[in-house]
PDB file as gemmi writes it, atoms N, CA and C in Angstrom:
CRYST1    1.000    1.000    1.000  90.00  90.00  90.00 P 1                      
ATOM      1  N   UNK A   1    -169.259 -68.275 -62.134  1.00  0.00           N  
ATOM      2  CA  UNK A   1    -168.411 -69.138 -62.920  1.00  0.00           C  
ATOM      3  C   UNK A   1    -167.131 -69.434 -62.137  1.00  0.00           C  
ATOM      4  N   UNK A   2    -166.495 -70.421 -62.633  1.00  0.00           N  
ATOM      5  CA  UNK A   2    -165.265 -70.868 -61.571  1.00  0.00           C  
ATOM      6  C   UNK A   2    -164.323 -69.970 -62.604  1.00  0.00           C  
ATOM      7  N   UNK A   3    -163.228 -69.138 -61.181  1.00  0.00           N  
ATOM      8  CA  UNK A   3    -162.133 -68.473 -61.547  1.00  0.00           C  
ATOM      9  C   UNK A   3    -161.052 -69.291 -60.227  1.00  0.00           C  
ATOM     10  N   UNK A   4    -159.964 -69.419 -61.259  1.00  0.00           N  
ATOM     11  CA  UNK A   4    -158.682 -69.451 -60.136  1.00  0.00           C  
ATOM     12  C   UNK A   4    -157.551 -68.099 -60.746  1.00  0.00           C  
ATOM     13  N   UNK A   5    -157.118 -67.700 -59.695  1.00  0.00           N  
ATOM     14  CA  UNK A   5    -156.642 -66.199 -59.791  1.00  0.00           C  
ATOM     15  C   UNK A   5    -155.128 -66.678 -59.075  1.00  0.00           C  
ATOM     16  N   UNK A   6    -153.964 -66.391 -59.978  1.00  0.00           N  
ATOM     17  CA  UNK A   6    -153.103 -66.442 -58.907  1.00  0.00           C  
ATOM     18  C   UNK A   6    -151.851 -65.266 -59.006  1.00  0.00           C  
ATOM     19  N   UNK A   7    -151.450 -65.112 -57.345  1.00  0.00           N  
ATOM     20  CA  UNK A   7    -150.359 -63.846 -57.216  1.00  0.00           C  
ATOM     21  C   UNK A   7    -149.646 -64.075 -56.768  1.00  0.00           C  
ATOM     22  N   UNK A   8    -148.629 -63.327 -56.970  1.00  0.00           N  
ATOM     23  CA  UNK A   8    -147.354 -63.707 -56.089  1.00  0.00           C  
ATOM     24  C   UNK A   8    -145.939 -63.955 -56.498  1.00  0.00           C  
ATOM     25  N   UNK A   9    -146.162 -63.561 -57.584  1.00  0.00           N  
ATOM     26  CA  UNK A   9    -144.681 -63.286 -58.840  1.00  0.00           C  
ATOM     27  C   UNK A   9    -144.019 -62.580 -58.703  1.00  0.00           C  
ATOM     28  N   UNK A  10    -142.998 -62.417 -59.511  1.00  0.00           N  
ATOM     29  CA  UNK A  10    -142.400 -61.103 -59.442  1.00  0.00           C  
ATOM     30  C   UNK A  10    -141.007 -61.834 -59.804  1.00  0.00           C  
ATOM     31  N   UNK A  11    -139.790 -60.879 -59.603  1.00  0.00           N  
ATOM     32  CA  UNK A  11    -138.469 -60.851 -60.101  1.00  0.00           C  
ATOM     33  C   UNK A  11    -137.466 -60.817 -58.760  1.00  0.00           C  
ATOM     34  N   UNK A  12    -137.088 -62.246 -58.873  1.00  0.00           N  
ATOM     35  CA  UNK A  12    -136.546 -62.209 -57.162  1.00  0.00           C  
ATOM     36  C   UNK A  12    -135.007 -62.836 -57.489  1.00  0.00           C  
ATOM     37  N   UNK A  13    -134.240 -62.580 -56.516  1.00  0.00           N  
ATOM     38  CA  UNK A  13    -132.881 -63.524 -56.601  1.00  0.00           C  
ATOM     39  C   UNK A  13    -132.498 -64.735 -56.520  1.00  0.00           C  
ATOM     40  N   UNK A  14    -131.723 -65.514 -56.892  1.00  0.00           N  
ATOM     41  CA  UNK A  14    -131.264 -66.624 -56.698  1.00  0.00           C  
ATOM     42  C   UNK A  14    -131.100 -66.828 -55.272  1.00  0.00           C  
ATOM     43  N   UNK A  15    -131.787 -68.458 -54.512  1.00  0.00           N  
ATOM     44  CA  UNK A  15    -131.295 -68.392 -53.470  1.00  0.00           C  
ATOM     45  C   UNK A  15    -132.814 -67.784 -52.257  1.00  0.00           C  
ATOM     46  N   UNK A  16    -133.462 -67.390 -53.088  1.00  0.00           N  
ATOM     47  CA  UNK A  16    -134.831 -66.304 -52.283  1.00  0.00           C  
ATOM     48  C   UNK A  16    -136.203 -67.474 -52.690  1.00  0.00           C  
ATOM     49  N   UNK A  17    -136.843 -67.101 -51.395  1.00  0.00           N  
ATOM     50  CA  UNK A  17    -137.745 -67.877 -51.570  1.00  0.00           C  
ATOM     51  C   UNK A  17    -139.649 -66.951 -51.653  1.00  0.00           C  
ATOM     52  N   UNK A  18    -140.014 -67.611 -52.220  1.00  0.00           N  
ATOM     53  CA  UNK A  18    -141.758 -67.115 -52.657  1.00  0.00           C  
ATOM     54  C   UNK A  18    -142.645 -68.060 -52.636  1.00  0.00           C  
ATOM     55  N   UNK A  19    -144.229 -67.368 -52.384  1.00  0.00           N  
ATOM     56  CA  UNK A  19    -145.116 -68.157 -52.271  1.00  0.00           C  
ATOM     57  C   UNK A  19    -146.410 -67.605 -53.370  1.00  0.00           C  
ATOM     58  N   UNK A  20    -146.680 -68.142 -54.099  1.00  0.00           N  
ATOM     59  CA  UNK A  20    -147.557 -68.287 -54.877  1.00  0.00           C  
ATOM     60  C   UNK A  20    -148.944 -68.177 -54.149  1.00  0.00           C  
ATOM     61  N   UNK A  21    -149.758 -68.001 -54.241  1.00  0.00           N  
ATOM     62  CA  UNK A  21    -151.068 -68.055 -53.660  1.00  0.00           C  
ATOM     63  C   UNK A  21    -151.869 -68.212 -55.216  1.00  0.00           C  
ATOM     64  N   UNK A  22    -153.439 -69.169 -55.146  1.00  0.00           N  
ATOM     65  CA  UNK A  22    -154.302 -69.332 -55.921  1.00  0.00           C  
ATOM     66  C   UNK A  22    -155.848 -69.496 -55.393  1.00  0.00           C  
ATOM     67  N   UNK A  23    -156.152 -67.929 -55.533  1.00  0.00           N  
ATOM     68  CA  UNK A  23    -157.422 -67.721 -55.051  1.00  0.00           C  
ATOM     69  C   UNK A  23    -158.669 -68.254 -55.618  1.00  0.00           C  
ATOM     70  N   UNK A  24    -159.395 -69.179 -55.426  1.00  0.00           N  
ATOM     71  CA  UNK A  24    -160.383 -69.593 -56.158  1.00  0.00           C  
ATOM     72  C   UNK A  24    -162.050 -69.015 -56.001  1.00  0.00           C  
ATOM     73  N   UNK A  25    -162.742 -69.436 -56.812  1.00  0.00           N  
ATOM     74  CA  UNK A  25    -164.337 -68.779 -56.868  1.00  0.00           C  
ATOM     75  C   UNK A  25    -165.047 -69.611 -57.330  1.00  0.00           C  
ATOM     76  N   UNK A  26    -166.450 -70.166 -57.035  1.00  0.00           N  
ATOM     77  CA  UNK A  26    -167.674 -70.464 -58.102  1.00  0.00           C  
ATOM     78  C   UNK A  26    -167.261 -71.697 -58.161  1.00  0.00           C  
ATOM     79  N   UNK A  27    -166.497 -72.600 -57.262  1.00  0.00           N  
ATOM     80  CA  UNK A  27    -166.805 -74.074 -57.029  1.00  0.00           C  
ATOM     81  C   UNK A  27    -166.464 -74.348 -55.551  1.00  0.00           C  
ATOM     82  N   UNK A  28    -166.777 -75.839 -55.288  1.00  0.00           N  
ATOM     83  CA  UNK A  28    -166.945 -76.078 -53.678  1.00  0.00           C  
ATOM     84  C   UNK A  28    -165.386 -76.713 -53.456  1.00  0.00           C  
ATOM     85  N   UNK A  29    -164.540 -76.024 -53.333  1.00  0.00           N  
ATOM     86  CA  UNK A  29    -163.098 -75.593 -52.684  1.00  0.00           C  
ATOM     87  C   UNK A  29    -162.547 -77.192 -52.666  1.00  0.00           C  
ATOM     88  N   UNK A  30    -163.216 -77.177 -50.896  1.00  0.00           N  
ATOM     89  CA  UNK A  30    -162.853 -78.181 -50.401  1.00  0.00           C  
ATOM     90  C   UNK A  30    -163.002 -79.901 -50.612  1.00  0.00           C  
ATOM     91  N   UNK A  31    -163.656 -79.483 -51.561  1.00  0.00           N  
ATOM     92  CA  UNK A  31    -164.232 -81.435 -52.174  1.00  0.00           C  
ATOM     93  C   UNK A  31    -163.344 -81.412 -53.617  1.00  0.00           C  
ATOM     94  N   UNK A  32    -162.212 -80.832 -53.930  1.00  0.00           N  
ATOM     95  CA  UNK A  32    -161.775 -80.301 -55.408  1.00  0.00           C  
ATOM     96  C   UNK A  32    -160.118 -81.197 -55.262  1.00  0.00           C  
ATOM     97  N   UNK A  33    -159.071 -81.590 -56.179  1.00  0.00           N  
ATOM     98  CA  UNK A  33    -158.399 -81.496 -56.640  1.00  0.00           C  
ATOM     99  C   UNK A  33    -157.369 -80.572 -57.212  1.00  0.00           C  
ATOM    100  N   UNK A  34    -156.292 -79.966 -57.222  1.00  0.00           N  
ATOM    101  CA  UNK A  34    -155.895 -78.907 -57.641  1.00  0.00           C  
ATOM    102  C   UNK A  34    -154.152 -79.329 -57.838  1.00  0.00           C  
ATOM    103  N   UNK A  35    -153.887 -78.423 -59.020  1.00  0.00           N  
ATOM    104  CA  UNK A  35    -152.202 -79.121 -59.723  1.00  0.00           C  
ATOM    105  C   UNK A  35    -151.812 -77.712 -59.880  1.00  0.00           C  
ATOM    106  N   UNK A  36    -150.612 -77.959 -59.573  1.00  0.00           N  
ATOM    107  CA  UNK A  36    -149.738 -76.684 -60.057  1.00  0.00           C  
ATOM    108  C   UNK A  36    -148.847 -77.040 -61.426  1.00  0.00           C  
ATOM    109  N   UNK A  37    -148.613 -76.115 -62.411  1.00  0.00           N  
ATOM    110  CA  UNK A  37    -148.306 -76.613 -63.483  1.00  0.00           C  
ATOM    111  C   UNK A  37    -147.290 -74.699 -63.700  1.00  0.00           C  
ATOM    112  N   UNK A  38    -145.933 -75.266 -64.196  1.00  0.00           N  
ATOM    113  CA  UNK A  38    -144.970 -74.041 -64.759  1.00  0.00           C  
ATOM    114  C   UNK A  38    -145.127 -74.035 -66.689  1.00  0.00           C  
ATOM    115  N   UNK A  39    -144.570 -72.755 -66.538  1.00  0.00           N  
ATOM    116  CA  UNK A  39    -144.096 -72.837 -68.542  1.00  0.00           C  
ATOM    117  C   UNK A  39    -142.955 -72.025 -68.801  1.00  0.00           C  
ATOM    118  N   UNK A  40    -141.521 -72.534 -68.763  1.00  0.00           N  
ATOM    119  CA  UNK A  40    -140.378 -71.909 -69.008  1.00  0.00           C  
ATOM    120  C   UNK A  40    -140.603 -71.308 -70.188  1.00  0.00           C  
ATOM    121  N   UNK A  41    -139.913 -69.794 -70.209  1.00  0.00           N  
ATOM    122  CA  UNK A  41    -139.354 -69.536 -71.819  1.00  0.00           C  
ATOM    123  C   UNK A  41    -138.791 -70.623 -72.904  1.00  0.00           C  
ATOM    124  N   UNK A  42    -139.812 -70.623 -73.917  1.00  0.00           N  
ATOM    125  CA  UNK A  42    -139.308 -71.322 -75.391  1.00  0.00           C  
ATOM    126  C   UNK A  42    -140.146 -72.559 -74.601  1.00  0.00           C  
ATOM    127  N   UNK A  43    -140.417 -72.983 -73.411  1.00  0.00           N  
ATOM    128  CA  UNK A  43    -140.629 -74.721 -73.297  1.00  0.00           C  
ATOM    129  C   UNK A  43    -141.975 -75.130 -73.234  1.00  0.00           C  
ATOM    130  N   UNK A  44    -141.935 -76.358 -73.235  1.00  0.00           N  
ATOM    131  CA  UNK A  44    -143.758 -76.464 -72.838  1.00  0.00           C  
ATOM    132  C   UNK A  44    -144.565 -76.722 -71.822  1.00  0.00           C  
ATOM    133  N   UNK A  45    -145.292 -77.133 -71.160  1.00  0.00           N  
ATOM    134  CA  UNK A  45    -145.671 -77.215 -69.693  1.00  0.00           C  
ATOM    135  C   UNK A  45    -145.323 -78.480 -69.264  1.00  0.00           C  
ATOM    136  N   UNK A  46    -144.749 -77.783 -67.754  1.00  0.00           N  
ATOM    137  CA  UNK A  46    -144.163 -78.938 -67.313  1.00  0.00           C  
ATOM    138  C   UNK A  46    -145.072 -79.230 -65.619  1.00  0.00           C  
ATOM    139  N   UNK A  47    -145.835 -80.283 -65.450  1.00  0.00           N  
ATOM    140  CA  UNK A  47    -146.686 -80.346 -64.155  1.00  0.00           C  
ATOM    141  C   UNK A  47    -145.512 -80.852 -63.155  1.00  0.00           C  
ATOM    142  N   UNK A  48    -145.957 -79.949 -62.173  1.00  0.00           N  
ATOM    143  CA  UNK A  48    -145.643 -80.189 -60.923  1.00  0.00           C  
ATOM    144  C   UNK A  48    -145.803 -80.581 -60.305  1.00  0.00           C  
ATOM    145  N   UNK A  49    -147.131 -80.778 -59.289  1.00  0.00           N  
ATOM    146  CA  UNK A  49    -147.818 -81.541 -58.586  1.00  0.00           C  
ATOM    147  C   UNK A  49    -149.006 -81.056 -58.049  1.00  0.00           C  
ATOM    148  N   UNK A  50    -149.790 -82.245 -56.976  1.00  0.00           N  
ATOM    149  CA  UNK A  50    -151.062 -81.694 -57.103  1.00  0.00           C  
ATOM    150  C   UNK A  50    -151.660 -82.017 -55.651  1.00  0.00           C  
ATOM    151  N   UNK A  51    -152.489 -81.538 -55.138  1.00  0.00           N  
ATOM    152  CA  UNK A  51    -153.125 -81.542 -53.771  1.00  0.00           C  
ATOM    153  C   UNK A  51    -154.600 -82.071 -53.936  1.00  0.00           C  
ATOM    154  N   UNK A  52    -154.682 -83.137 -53.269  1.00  0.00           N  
ATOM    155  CA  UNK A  52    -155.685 -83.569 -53.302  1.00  0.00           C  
ATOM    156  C   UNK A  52    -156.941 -82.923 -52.669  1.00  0.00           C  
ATOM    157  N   UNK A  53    -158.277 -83.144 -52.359  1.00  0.00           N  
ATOM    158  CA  UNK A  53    -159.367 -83.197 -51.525  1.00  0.00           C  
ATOM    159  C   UNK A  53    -158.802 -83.322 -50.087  1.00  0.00           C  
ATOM    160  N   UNK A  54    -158.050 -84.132 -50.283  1.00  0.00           N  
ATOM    161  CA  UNK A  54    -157.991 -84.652 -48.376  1.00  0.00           C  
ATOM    162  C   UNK A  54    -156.166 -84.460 -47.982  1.00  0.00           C  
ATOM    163  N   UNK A  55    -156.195 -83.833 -48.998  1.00  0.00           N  
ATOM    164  CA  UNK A  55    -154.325 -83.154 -48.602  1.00  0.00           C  
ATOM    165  C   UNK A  55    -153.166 -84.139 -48.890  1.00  0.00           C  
ATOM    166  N   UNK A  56    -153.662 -84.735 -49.759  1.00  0.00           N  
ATOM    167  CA  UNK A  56    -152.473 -85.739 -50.305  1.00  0.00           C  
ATOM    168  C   UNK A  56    -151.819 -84.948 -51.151  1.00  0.00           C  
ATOM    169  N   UNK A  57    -150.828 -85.156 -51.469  1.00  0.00           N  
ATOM    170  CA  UNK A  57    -149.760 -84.541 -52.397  1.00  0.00           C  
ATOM    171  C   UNK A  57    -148.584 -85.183 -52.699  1.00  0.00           C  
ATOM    172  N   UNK A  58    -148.445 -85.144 -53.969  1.00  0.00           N  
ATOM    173  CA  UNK A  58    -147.732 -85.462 -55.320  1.00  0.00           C  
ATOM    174  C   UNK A  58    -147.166 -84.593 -55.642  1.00  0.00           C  
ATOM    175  N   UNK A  59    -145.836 -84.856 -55.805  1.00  0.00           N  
ATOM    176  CA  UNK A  59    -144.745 -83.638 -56.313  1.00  0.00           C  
ATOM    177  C   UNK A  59    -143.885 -84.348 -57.416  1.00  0.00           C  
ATOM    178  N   UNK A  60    -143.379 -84.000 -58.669  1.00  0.00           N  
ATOM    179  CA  UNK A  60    -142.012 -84.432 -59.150  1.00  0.00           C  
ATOM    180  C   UNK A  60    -141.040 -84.328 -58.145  1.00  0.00           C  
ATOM    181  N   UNK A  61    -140.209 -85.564 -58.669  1.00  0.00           N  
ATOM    182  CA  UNK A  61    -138.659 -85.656 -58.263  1.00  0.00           C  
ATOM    183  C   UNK A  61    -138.494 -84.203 -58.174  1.00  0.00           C  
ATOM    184  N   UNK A  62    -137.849 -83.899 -59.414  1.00  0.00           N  
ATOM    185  CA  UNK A  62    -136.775 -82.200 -59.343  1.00  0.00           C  
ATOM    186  C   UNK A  62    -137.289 -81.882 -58.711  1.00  0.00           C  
ATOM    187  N   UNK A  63    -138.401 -81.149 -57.762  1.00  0.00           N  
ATOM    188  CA  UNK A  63    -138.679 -79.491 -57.343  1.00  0.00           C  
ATOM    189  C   UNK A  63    -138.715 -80.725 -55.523  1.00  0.00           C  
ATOM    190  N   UNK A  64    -139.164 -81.847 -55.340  1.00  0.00           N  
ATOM    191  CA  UNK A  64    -139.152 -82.220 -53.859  1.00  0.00           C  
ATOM    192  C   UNK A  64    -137.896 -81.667 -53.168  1.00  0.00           C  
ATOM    193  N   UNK A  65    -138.307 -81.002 -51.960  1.00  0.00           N  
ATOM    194  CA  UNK A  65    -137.478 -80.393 -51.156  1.00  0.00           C  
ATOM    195  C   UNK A  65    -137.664 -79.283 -51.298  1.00  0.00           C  
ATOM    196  N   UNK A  66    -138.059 -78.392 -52.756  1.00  0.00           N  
ATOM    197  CA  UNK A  66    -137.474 -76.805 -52.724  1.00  0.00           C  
ATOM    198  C   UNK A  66    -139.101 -76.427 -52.871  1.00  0.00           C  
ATOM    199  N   UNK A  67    -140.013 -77.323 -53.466  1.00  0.00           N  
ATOM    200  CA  UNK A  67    -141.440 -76.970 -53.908  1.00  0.00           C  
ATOM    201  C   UNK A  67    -142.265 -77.630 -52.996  1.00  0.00           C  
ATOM    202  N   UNK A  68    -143.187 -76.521 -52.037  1.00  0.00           N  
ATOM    203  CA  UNK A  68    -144.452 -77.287 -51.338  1.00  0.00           C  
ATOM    204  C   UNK A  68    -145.777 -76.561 -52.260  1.00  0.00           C  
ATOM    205  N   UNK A  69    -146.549 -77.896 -51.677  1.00  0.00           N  
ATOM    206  CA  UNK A  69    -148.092 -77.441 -52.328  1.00  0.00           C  
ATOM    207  C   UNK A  69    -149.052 -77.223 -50.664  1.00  0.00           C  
ATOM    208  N   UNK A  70    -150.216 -76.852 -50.716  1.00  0.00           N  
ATOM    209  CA  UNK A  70    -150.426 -76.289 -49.688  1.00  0.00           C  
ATOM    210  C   UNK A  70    -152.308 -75.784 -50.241  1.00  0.00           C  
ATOM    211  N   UNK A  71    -152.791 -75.710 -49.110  1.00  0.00           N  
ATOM    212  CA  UNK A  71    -154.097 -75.420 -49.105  1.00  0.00           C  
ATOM    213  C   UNK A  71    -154.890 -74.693 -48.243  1.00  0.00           C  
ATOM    214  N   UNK A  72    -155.399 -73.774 -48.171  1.00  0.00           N  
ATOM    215  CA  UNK A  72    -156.298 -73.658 -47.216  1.00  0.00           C  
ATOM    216  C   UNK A  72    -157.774 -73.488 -47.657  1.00  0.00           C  
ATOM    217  N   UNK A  73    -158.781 -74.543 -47.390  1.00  0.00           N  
ATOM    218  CA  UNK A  73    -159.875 -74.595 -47.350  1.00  0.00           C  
ATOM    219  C   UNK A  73    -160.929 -73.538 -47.064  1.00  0.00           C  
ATOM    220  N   UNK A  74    -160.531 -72.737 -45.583  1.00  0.00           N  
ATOM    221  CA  UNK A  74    -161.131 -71.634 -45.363  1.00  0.00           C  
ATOM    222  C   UNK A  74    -161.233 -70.369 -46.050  1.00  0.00           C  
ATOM    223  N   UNK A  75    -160.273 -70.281 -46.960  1.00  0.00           N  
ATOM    224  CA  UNK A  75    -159.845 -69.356 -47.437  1.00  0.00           C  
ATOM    225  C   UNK A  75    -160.019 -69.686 -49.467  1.00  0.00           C  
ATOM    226  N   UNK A  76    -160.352 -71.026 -49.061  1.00  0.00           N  
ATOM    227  CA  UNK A  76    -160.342 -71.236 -50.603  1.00  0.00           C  
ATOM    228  C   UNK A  76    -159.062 -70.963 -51.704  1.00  0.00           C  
ATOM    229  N   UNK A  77    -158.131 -71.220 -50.648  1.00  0.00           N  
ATOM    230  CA  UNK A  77    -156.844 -70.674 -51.754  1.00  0.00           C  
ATOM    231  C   UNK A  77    -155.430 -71.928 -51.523  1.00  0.00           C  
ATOM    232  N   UNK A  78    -155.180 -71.926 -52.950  1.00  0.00           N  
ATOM    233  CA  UNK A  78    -153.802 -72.983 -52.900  1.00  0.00           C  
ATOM    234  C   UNK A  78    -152.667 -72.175 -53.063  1.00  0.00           C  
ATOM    235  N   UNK A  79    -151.786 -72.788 -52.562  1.00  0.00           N  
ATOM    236  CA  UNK A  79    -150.135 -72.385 -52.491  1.00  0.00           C  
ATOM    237  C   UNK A  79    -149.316 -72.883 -52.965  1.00  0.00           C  
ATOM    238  N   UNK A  80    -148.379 -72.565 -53.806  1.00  0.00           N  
ATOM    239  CA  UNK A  80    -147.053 -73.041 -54.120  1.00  0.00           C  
ATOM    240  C   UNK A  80    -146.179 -72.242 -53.195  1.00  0.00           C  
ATOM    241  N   UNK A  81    -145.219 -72.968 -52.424  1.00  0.00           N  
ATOM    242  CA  UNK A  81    -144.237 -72.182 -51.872  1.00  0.00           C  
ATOM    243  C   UNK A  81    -142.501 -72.757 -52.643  1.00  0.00           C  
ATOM    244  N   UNK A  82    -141.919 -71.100 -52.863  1.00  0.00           N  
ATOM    245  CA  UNK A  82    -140.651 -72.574 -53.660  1.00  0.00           C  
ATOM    246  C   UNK A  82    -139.505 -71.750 -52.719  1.00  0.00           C  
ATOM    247  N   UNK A  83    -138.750 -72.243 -52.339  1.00  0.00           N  
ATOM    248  CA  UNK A  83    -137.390 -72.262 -51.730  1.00  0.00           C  
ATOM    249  C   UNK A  83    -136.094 -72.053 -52.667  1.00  0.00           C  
ATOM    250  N   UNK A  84    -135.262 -71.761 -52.152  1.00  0.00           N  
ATOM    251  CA  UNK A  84    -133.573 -71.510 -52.973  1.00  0.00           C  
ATOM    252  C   UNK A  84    -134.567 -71.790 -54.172  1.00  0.00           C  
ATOM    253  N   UNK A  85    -134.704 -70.413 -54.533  1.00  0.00           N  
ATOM    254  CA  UNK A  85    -134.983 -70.414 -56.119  1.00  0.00           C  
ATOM    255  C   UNK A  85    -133.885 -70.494 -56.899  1.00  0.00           C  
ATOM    256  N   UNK A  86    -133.999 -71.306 -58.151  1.00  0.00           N  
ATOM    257  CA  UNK A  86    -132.220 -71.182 -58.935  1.00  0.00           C  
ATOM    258  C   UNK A  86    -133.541 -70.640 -60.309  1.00  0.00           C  
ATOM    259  N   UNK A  87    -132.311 -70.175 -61.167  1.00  0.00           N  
ATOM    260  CA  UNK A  87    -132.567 -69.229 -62.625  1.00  0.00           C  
ATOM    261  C   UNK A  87    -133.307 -69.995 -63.723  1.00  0.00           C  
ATOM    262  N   UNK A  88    -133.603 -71.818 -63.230  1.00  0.00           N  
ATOM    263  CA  UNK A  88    -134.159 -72.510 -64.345  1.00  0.00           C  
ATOM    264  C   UNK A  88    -135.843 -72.178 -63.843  1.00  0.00           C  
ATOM    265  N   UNK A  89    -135.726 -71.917 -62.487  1.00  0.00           N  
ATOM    266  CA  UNK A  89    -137.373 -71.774 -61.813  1.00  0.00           C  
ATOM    267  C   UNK A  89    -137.934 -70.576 -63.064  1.00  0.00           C  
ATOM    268  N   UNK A  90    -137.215 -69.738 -63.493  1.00  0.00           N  
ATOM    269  CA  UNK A  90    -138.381 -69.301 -63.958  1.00  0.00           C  
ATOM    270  C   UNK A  90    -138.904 -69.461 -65.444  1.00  0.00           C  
ATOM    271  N   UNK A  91    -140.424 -69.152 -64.892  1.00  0.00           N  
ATOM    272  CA  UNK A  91    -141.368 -69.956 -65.677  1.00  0.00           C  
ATOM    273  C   UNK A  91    -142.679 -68.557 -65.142  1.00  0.00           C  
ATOM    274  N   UNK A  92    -143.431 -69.375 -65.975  1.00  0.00           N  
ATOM    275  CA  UNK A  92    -145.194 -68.905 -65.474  1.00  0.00           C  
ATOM    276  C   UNK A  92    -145.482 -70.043 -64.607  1.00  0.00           C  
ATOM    277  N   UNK A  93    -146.106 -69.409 -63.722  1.00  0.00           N  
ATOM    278  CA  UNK A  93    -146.574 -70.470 -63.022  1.00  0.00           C  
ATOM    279  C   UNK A  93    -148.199 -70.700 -62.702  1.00  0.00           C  
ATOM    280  N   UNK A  94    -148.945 -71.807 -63.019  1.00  0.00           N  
ATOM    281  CA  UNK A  94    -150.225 -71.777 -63.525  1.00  0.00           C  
ATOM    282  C   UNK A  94    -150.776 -72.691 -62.109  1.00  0.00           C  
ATOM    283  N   UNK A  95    -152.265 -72.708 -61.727  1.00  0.00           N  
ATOM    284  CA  UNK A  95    -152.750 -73.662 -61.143  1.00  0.00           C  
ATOM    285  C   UNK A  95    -153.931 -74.261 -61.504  1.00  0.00           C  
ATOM    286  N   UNK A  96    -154.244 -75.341 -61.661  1.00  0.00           N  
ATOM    287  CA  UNK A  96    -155.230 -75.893 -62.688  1.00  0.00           C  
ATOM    288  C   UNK A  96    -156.338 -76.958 -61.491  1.00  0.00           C  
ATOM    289  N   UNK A  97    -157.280 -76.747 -61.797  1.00  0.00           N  
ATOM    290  CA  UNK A  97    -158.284 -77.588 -61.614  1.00  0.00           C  
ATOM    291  C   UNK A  97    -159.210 -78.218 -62.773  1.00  0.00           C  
ATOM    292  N   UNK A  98    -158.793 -78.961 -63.451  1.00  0.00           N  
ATOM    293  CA  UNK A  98    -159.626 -79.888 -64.390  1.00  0.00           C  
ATOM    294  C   UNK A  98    -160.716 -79.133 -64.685  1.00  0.00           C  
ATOM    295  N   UNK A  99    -161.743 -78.708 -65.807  1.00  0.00           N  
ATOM    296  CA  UNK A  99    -160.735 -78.053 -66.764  1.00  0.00           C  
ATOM    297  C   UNK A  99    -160.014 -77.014 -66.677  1.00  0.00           C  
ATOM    298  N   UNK A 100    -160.531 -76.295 -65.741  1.00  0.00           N  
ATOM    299  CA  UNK A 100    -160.103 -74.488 -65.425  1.00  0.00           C  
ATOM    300  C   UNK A 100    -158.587 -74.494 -64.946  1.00  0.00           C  
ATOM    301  N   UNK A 101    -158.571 -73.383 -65.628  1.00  0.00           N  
ATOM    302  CA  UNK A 101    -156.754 -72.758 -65.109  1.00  0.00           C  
ATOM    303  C   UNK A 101    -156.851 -71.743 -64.952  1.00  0.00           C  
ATOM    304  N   UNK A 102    -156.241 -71.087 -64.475  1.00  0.00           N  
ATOM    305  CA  UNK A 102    -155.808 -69.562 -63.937  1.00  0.00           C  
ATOM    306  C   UNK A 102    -155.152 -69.207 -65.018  1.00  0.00           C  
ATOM    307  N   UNK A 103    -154.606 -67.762 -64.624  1.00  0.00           N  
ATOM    308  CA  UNK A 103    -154.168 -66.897 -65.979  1.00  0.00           C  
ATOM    309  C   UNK A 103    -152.404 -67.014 -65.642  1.00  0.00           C  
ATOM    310  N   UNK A 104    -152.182 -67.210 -64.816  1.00  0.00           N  
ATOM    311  CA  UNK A 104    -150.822 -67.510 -64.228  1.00  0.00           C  
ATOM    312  C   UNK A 104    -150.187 -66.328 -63.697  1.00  0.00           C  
ATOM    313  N   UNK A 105    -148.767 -66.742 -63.034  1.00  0.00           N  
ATOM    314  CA  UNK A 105    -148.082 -65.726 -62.697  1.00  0.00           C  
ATOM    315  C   UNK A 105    -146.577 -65.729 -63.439  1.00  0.00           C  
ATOM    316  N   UNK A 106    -146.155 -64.862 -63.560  1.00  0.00           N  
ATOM    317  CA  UNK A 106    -144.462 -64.969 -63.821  1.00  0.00           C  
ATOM    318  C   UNK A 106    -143.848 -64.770 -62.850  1.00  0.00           C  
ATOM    319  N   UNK A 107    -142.623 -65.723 -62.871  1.00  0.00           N  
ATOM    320  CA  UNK A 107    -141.616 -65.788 -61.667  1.00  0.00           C  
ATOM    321  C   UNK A 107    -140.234 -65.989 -62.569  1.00  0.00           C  
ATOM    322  N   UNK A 108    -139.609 -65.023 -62.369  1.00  0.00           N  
ATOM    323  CA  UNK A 108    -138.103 -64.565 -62.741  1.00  0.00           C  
ATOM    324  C   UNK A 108    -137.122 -64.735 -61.730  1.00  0.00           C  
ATOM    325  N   UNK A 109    -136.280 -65.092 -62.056  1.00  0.00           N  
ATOM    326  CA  UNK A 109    -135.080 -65.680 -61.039  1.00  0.00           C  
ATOM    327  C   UNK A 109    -133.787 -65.125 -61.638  1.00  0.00           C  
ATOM    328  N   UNK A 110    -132.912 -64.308 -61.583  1.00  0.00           N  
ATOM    329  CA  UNK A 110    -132.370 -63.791 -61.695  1.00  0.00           C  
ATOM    330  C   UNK A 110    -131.710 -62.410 -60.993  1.00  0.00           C  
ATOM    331  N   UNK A 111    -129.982 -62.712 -61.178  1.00  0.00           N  
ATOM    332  CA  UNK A 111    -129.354 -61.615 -60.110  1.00  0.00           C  
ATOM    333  C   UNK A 111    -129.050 -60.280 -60.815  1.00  0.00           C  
TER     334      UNK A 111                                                      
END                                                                             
């Protein structure tokens, strides 16, 4: 069955940067689509952007510059990398492939 698994959370400082990783299973990787999607405390999901089949990528305004998306095929795994994290970054952070989603990660930003 298709699983996307992702790690790489945790409780980091303002200013610090992390990379998300999203390990996938039980579909063909590289012919796929894939979106990264957050969920602040109290808010509702807010999409981020998304990596195509052939490495195109789509980002919102807000996060361009501090948020890359990222892929590796061989490995079957997508990346969020985020930069100068500030205290609104945190959220869960989910990665979705139509229909499937992962279980997410939490990312806390705070000094």
């Amino acid at each position: 069955q298709v699983q996307l698994v992702e790690s790489g959370g945790g409780l980091v400082l303002p200013g610090s940067s992390l990379r998300i990783s999203c390990v996938t299973s039980g579909l063909t990787f590289s012919s796929r689509s894939f979106h990264w999607v957050r969920q602040g405390p109290g808010k509702g999901l807010q999409w981020l952007g998304q990596i195509t089949d052939r490495g195109v990528i789509t980002m919102i305004d807000s996060v361009k510059g501090r948020f890359t998306i990222s892929r590796d095929d061989g490995r079957n795994t997508l990346y969020l990398q985020i930069d100068n994290l500030k205290p609104e970054d945190t959220a869960k952070y989910f990665c979705a492939m139509r229909p499937y989603w992962g279980q997410g990660t939490q990312v806390t930003v705070s000094s």
